[in-house]
C-alpha positions in Angstrom: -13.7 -10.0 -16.4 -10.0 -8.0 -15.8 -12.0 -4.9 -14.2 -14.5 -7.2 -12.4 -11.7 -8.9 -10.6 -10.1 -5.6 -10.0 -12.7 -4.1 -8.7 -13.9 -7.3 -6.4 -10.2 -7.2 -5.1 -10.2 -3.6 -4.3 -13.2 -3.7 -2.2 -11.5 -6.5 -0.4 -8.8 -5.2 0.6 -10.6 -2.0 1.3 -12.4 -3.8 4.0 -9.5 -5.1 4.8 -8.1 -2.1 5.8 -10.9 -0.9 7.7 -11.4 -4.5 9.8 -8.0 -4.4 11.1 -7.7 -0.6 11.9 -5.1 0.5 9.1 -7.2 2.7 8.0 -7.4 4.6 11.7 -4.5 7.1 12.1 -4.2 6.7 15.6 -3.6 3.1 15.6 -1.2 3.0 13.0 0.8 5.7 15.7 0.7 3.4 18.2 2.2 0.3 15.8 5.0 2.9 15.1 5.4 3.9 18.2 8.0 1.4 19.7 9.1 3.9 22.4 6.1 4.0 23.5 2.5 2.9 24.1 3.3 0.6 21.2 0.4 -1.0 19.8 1.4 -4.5 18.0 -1.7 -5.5 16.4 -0.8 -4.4 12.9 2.2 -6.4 13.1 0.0 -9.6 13.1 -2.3 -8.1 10.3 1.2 -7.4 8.3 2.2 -11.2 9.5 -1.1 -12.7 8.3 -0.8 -11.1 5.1 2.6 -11.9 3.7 1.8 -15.7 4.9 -1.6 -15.4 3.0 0.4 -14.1 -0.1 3.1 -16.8 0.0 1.7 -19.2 -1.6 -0.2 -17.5 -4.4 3.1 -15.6 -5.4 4.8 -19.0 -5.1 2.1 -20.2 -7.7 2.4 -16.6 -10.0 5.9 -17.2 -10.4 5.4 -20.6 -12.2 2.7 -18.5 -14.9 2.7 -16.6 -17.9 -1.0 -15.8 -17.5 -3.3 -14.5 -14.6 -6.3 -16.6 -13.9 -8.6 -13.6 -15.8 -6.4 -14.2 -18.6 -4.4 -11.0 -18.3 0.1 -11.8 -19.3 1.2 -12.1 -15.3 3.6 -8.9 -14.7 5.8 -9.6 -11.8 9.0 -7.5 -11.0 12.1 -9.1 -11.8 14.6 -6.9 -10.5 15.2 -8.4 -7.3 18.1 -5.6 -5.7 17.1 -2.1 -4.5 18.3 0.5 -6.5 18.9 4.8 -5.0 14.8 5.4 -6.3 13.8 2.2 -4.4 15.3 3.2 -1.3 15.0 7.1 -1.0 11.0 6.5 -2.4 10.9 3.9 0.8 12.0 6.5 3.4 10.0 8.9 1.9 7.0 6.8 2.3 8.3 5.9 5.7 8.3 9.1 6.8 4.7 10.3 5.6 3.7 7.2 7.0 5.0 7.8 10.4 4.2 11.5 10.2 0.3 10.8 8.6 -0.5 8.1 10.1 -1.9 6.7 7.0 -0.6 5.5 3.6 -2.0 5.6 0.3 -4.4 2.3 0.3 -6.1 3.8 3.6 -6.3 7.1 2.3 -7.9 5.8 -0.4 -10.8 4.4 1.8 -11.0 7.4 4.4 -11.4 9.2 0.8 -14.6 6.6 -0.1 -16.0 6.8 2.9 -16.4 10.5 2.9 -14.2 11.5 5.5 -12.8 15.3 4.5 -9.9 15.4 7.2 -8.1 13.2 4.7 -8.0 15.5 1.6 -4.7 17.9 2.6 -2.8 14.2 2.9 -4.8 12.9 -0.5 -3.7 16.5 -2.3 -0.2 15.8 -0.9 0.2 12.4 -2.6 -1.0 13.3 -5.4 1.5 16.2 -5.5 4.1 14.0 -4.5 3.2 11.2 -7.1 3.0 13.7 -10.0 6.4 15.0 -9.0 7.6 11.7 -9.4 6.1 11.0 -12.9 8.1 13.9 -13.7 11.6 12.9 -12.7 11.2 9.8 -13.8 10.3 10.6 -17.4 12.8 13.1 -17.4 15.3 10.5 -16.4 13.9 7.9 -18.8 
């Protein structure tokens, strides 16, 4: 039921993506783009989902178990650390360079578009460099 849910969830917010244009370089630009021909559409998507996710978080918090049964595993560290910050510019940056992050890559990936492989190859490279440091580190 764990990988049903799972996989029901990550088709949602697949289509997600795609419906409100995250998954379209060039309008992710223009929300990053506050100099210029700024685009603030994704702002309200961004908006829309943190108030959609209130209340469920709000709810998670007071559980031990996920409705599939699964123990609930929310972070409890609640101050950013160096690897919290430097990974968030990091992501920032490939964001604003790309266009795209990993959730849309993801879905340009499914959908068959090609153009998105040398960014897919790069977070992959990226990720696997950090699975390294961090068990290293560890």
């Amino acid at each position: 039921m764990a990988r049903l849910t799972a996989l029901f969830a990550g088709l949602l917010f697949g289509f997600g993506l795609l419906l409100a244009g995250m998954a379209n370089p060039a309008k992710v630009l223009a929300f990053l783009d506050l100099a210029g021909n700024w685009d603030p559409s994704l702002a309200l998507v961004m908006g829309g989902g943190i108030g959609t996710a209130l209340l469920p978080f709000a709810l998670a918090r007071r559980r031990t178990q996920a409705l599939t049964g699964c123990p609930m595993q929310l972070p409890s560290k609640r101050e950013p650390d160096p690897a919290l910050v430097i990974g968030s510019l990091l992501f920032g940056i490939g964001w604003g360079i790309a266009g795209i992050c990993p959730g849309p890559a993801l879905v340009l990936l499914g959908s068959g578009n090609a153009a998105i492989l040398p960014f897919f190859v790069a977070m992959l490279i990226g990720m696997g460099l950090y699975r390294g440091y961090a068990s290293r580190r560890a």
